[in-house]
N, C-alpha and C positions, 0 to 999 in steps of 0.2 A: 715898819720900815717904809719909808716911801719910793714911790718910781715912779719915772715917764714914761707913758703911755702915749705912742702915734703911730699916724701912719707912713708907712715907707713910699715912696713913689719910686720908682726903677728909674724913673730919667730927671727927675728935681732932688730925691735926697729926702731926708725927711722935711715933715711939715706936718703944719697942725699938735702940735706935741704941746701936752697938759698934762699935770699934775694929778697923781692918783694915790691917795693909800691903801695902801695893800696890804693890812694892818692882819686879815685874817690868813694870811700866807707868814708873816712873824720870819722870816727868808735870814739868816744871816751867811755872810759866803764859809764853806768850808775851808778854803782854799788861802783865808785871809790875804785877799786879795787877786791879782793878777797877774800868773808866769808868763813869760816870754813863750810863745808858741813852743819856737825851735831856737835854741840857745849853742852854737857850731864855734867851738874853736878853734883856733890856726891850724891844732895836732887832729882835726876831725873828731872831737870827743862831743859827745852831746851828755848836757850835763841839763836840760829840759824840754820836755817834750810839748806840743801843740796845747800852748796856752793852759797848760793843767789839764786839759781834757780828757787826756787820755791814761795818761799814767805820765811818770816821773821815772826818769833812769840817770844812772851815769855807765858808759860806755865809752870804751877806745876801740879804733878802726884796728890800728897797728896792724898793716900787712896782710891785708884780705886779699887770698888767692884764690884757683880756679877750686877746691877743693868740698866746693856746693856753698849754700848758703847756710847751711848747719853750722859751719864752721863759726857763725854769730852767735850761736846759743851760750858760749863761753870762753875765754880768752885761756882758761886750762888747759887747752889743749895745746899752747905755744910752747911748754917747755918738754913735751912727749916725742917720745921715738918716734918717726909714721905710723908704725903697725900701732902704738897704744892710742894715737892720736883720732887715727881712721876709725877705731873699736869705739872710742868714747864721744866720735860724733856721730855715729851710728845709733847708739844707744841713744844718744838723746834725741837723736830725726823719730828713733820710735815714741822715745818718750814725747813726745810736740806731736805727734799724730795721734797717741792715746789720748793725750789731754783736749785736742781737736774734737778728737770725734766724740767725747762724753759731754763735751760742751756743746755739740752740735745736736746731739742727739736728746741730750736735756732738754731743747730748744724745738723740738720737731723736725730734726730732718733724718729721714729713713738711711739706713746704712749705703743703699745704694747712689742716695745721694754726696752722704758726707764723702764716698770716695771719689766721688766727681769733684765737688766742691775741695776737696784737698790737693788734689792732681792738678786744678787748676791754680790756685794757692801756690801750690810749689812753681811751677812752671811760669809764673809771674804774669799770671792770666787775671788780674782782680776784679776784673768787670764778670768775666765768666764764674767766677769764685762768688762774688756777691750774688751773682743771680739767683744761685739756691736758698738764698736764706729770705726773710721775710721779714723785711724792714717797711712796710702799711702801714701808715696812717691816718685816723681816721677824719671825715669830710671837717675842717674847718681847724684842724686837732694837730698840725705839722708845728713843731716848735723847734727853732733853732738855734744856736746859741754861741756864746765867746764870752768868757770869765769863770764863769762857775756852772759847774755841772750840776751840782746839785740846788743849785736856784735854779736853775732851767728846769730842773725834772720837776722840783716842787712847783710851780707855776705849770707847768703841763699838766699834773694829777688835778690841780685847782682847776684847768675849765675842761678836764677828760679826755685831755690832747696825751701825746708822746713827745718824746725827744728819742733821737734812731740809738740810744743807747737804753733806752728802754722797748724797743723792737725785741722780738727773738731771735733776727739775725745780728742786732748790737747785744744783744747780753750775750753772744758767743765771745766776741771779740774784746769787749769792754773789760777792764779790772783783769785783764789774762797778764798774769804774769811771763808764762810763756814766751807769750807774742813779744812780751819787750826782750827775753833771751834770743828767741829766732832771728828778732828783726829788731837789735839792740840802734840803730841811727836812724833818726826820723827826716830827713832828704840827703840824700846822696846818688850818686850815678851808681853803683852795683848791687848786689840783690838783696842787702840787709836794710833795707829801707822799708820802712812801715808806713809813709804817706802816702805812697800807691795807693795800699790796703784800705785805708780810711778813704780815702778820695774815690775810691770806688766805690763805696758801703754809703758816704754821703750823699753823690751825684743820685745813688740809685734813689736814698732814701726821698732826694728835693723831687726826683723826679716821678715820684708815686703823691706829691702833696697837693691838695685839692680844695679849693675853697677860700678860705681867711687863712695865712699864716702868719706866725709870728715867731720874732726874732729879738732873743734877750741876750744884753748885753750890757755892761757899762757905759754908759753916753760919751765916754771919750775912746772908745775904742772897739774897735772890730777885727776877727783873726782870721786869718789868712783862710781858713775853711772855708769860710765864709766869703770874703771875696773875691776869691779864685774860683769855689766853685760851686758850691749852695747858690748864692746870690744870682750867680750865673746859669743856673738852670731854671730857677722860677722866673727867672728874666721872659727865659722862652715860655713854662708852663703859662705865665700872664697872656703874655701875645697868642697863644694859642687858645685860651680860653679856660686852664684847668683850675687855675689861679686864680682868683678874684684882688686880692690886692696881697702885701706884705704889712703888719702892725710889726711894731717894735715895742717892747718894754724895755726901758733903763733901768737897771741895778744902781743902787748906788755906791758899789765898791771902787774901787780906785787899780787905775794900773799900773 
């Protein structure tokens, strides 16, 4: 399979971009192609989630009260009495903290921390929340990416880099089915929103990346991750010197 290979310039855009086969990578997208990031109809249903990246859900808003953010874990609970209602999103706030903290703790972090980093999680603290977990990567080795995930990871194992869903604070959050029950809409204004989540877990990961980075994606397309707020922090990591440049690989799947 072939790709472009360049470099990125923060204030020109790319340049310099040539032709490479990457023949020993064999990369086909999982994804067959490229989801809409965040796909939001009229009725607030999101029917996809952050260009495939994340996971894939369909969800309805339908009537989100003060009644915590649990209340996202499942829309079952709308035709219940209070009392069954409040029983069964209790039960699962437990279950979504069991499932937290064995993922958290698969991944290194000490029990006193998962309960920090949950407390924060809840309370809609996601900078605080990211900060426990350990999204490193290594000097030259930061990869970032829009279309397929798993082109990006395999290109990352290929030169001994990461992508932050290969971190052990992104393999908590990655592939969690959970996460899309707790926080079933990927932007909205009240507390079932999961871009927070990721936008904190990104910003931290861009802003721990050190050296040569790179950034794979489709040559005609770039997702909102990425130019909201990846892009945006190695903006600064360059100007301050953590940075040495941005490389881009092109996929050549289609959006």
């Amino acid at each position: 399979m072939q790709y472009i290979h360049g470099r990125f310039d923060p204030d020109l855009g790319r340049a310099d971009a040539k032709a490479l086969d990457w023949t020993q990578l064999a990369i086909s997208s999982a994804m067959g192609g490229v989801a809409a990031r965040a796909n939001v109809s009229p009725g607030n249903k999101v029917t996809s989630i952050d260009d495939g990246k994340r996971a894939r859900v369909t969800a309805e808003a339908g009537g989100v009260d003060e009644i915590a953010s649990t209340k996202g874990y499942s829309d079952f609970a709308d035709g219940m009495s209070p009392d069954d209602a409040a029983r069964y999103i209790a039960k699962n706030e437990m279950k979504f903290r069991a499932e937290f903290s064995e993922r958290a703790r698969a991944n290194g972090l000490t029990d006193a921390r998962i309960s920090e980093a949950y407390k924060a999680m809840r309370a809609g603290d996601y900078k605080k929340m990211a900060s426990h977990f350990d999204t490193s990567s290594p000097y030259n080795g930061a990869v970032f990416w829009s279309g397929s995930k798993t082109d990006a990871g395999r290109y990352a194992q290929s030169i001994g880099g990461t992508i932050l869903e290969q971190t052990q604070g992104g393999r908590v959050f990655d592939g969690w089915r959970g996460l899309n029950g707790m926080y079933p809409e990927w932007d909205t204004s009240g507390a079932l929103a999961q871009r927070p989540i990721w936008e904190a877990l990104s910003g931290q990961y861009a802003n721990g990346a050190s050296g040569t980075v790179t950034f794979v994606h489709p040559s005609t397309y770039e997702g909102e991750m990425w130019k909201e707020v990846e892009s945006e922090v190695l903006k600064d990591r360059i100007e301050n010197g953590f940075v040495d440049k941005i490389e881009e690989v092109f996929t050549n799947g289609a959006q």
